[in-house]
Every structure is written in structure tokens, then in C-alpha cells.
N, CA, C and O atoms as a CHARMM CRD file, in Angstrom:
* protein
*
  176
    1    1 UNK  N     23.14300 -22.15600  -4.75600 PROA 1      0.00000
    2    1 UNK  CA    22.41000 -20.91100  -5.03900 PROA 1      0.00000
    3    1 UNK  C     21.05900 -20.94300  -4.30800 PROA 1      0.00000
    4    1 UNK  O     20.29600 -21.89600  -4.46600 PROA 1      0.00000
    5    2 UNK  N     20.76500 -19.92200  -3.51900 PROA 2      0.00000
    6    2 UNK  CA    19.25300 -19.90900  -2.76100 PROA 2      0.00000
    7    2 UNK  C     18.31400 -19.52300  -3.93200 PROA 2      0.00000
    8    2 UNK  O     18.69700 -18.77100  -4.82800 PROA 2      0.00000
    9    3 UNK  N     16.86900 -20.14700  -3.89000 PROA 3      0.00000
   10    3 UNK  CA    16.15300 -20.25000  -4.07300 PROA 3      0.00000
   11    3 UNK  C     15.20800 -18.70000  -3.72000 PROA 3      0.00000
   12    3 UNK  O     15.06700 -18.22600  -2.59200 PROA 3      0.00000
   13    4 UNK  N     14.65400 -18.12400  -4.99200 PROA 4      0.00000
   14    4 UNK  CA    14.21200 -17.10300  -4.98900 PROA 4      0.00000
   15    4 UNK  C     13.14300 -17.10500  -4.00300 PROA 4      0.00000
   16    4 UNK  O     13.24900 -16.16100  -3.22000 PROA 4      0.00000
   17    5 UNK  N     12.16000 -17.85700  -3.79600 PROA 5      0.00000
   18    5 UNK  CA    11.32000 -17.68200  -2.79900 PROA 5      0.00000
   19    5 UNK  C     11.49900 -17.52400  -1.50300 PROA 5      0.00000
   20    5 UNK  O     11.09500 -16.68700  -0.69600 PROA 5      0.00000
   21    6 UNK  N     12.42600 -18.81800  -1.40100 PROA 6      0.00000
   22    6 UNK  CA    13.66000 -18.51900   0.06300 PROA 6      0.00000
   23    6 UNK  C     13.99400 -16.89600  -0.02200 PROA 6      0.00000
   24    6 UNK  O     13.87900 -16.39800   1.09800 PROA 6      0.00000
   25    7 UNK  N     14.20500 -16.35900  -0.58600 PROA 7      0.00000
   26    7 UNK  CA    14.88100 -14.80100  -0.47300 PROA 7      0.00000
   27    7 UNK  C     13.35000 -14.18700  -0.06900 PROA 7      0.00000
   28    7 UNK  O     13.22400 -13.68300   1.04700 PROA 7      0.00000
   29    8 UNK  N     12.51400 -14.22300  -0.73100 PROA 8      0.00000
   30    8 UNK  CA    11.43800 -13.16900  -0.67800 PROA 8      0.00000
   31    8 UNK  C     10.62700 -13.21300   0.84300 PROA 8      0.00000
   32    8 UNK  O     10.23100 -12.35300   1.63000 PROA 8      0.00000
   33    9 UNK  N     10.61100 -14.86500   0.78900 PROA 9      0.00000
   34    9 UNK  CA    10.19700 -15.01700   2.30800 PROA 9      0.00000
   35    9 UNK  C     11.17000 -14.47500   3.04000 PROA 9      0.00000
   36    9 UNK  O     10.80800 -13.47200   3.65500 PROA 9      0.00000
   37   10 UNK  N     12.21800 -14.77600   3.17600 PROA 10     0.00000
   38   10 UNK  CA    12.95600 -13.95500   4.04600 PROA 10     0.00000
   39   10 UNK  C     13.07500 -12.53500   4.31200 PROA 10     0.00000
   40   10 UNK  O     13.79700 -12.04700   5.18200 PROA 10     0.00000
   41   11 UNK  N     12.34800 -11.92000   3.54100 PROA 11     0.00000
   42   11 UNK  CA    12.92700 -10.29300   2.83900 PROA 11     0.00000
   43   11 UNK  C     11.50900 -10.00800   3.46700 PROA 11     0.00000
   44   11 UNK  O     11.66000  -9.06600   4.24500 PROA 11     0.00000
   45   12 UNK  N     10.16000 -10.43500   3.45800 PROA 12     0.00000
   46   12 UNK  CA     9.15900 -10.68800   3.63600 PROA 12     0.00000
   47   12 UNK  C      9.27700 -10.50400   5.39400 PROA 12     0.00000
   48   12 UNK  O      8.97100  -9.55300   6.11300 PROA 12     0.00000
   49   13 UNK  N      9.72600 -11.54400   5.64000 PROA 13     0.00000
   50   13 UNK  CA     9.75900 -11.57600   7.39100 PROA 13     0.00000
   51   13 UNK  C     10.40900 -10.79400   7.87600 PROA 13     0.00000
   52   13 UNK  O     10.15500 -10.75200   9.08000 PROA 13     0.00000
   53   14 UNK  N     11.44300  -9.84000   7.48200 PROA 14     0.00000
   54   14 UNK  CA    12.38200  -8.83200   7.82300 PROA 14     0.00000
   55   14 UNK  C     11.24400  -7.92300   7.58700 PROA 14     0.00000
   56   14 UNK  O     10.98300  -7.17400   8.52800 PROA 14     0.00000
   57   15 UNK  N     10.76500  -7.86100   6.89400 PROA 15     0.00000
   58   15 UNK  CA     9.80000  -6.49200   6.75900 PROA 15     0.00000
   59   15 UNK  C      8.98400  -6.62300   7.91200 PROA 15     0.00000
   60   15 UNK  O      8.99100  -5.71800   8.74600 PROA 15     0.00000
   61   16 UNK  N      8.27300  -7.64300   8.06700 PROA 16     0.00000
   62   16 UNK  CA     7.09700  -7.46900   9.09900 PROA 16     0.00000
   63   16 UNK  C      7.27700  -7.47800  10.17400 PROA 16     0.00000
   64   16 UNK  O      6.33700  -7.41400  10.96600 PROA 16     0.00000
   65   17 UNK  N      8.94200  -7.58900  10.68600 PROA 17     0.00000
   66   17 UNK  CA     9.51200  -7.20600  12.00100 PROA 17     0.00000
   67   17 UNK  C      9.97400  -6.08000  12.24200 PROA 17     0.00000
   68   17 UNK  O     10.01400  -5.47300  13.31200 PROA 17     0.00000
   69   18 UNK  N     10.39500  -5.73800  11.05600 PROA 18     0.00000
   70   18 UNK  CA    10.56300  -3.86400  11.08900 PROA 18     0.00000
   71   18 UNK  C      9.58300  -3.09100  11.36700 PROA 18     0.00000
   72   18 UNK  O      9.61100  -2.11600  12.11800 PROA 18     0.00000
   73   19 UNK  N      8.43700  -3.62200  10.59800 PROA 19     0.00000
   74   19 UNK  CA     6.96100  -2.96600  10.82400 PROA 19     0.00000
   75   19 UNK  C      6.70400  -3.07000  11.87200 PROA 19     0.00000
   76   19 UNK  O      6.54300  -2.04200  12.53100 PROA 19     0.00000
   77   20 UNK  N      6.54900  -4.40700  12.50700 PROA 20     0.00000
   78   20 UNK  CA     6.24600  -4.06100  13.96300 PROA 20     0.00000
   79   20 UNK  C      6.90800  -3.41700  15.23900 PROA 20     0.00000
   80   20 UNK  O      6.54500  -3.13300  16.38000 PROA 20     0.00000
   81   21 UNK  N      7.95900  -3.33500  14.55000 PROA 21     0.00000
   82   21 UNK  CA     8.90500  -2.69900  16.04400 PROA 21     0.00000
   83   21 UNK  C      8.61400  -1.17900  15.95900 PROA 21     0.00000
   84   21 UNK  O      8.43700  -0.41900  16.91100 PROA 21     0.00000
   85   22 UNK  N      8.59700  -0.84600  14.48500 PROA 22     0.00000
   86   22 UNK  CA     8.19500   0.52500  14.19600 PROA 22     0.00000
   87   22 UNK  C      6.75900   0.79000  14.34000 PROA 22     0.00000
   88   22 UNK  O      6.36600   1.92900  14.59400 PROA 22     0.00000
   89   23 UNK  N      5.91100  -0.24900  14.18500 PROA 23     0.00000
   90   23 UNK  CA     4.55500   0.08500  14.92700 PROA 23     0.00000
   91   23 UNK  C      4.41300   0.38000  16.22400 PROA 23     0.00000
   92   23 UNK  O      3.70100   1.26700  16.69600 PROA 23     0.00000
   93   24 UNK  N      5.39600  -0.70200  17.04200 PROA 24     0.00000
   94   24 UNK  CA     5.48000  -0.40000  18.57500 PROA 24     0.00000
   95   24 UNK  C      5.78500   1.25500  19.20400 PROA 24     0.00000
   96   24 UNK  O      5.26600   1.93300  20.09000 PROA 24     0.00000
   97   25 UNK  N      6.86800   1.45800  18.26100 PROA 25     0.00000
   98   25 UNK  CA     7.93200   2.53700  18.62500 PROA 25     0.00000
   99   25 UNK  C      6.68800   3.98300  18.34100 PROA 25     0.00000
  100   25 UNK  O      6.48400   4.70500  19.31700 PROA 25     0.00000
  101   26 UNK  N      6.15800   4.21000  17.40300 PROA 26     0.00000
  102   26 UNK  CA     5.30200   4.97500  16.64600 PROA 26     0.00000
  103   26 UNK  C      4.16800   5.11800  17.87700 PROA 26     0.00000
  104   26 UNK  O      4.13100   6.06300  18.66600 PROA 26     0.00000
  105   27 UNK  N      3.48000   4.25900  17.87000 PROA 27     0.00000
  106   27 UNK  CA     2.53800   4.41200  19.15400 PROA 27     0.00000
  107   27 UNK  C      3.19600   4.61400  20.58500 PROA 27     0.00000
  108   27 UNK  O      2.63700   5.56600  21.12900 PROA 27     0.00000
  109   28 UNK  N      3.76100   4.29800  21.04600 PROA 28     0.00000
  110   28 UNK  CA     4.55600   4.56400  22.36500 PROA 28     0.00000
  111   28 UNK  C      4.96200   5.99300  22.13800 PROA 28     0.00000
  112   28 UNK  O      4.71700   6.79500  23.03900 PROA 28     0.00000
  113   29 UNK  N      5.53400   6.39200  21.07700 PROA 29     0.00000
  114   29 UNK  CA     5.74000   7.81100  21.05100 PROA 29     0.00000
  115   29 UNK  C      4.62800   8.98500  21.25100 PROA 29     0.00000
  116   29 UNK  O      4.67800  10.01800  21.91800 PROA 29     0.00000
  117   30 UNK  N      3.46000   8.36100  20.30300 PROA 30     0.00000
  118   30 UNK  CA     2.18600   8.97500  19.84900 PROA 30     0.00000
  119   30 UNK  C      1.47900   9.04200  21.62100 PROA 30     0.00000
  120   30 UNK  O      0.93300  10.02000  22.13100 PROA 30     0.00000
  121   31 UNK  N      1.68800   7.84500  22.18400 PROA 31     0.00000
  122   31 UNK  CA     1.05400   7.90700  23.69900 PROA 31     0.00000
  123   31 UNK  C      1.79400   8.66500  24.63500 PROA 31     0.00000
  124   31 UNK  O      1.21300   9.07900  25.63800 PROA 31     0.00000
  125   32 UNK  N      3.22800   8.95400  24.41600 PROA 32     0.00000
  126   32 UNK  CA     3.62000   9.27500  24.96100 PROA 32     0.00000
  127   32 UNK  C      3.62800  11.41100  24.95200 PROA 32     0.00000
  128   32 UNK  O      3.72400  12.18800  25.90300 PROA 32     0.00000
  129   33 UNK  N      3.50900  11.63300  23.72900 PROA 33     0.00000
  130   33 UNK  CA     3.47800  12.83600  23.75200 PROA 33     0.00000
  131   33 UNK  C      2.00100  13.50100  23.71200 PROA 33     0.00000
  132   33 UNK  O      1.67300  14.68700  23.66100 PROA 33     0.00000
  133   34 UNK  N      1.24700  12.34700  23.75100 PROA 34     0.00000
  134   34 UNK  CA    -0.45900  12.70200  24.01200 PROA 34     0.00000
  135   34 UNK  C     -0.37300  13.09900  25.48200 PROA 34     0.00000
  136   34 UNK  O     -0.73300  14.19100  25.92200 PROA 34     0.00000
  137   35 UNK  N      0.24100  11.90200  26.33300 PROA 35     0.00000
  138   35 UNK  CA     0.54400  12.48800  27.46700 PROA 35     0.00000
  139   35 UNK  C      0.76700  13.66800  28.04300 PROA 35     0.00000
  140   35 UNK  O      0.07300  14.42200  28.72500 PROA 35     0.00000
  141   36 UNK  N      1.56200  13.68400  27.75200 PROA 36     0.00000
  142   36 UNK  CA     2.72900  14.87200  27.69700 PROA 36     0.00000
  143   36 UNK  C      1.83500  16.42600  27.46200 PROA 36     0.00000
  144   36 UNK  O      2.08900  17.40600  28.16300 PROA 36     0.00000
  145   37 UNK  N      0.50800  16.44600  26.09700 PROA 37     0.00000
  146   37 UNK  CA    -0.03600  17.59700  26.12700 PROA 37     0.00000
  147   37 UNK  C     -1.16000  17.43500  26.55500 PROA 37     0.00000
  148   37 UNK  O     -1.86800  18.40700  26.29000 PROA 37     0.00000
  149   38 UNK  N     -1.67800  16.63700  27.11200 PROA 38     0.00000
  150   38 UNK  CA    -2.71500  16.52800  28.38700 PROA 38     0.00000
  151   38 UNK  C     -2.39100  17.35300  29.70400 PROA 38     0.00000
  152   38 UNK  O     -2.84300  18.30600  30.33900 PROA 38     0.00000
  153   39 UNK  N     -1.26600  16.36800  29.75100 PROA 39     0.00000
  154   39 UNK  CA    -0.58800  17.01200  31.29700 PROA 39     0.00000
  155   39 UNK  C      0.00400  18.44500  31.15000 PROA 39     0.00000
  156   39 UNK  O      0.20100  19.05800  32.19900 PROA 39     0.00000
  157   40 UNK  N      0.31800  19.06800  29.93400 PROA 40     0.00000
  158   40 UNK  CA     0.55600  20.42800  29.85500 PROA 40     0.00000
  159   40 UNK  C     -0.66300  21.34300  29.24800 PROA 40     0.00000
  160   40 UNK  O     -0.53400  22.55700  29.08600 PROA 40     0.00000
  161   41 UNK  N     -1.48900  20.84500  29.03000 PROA 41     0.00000
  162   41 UNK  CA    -2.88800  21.58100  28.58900 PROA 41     0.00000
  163   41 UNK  C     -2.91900  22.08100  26.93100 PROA 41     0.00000
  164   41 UNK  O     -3.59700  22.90100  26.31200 PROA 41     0.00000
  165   42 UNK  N     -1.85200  21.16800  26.57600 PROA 42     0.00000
  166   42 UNK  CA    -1.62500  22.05400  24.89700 PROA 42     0.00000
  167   42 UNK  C     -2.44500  20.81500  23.88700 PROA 42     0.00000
  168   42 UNK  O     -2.35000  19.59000  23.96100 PROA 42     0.00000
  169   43 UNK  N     -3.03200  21.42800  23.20900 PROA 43     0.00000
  170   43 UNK  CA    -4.09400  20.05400  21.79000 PROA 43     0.00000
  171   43 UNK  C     -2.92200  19.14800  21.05000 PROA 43     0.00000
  172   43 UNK  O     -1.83100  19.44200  20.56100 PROA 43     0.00000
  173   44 UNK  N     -3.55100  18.08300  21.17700 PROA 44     0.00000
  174   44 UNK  CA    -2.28600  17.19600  20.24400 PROA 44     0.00000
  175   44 UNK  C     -2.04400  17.61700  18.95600 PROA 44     0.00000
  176   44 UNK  O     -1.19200  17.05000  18.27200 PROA 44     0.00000
């Protein structure tokens, strides 16, 4: 039987890789469509 902490850490580190990929993804988008209304003259 695993060990509850074993789970949480694990559950723990899954989170903060989700977060970051979704941090990545979130800003790349956010830069990307800032872009996007720069170069078309429209306010973010």
C-alpha cells in the first residue's frame, strides 16, 4: 500500500507541471495576441 505522503507529493508535482505548462501556454498566447493587436491597431 503507498504511503499517503508518497501520493500527495506526487499529486503535488503533477500540479506544478500542469501549472507550468499552462503558465507557458497562457503567456505565449497573451504575447501572442498582444501582437497580433499591435500589428492590427486594435487595444488589447
Amino acid at each position: 500500500m503507498t504511503n499517503t505522503r508518497d501520493v500527495v507529493a506526487t499529486v503535488a508535482a503533477a500540479v506544478g507541471q500542469l501549472a507550468l505548462v499552462l503558465h507557458v501556454v497562457l503567456s505565449w498566447l497573451t504575447s501572442r495576441s498582444a501582437t497580433t493587436a499591435v500589428r492590427t491597431g486594435d487595444r488589447p
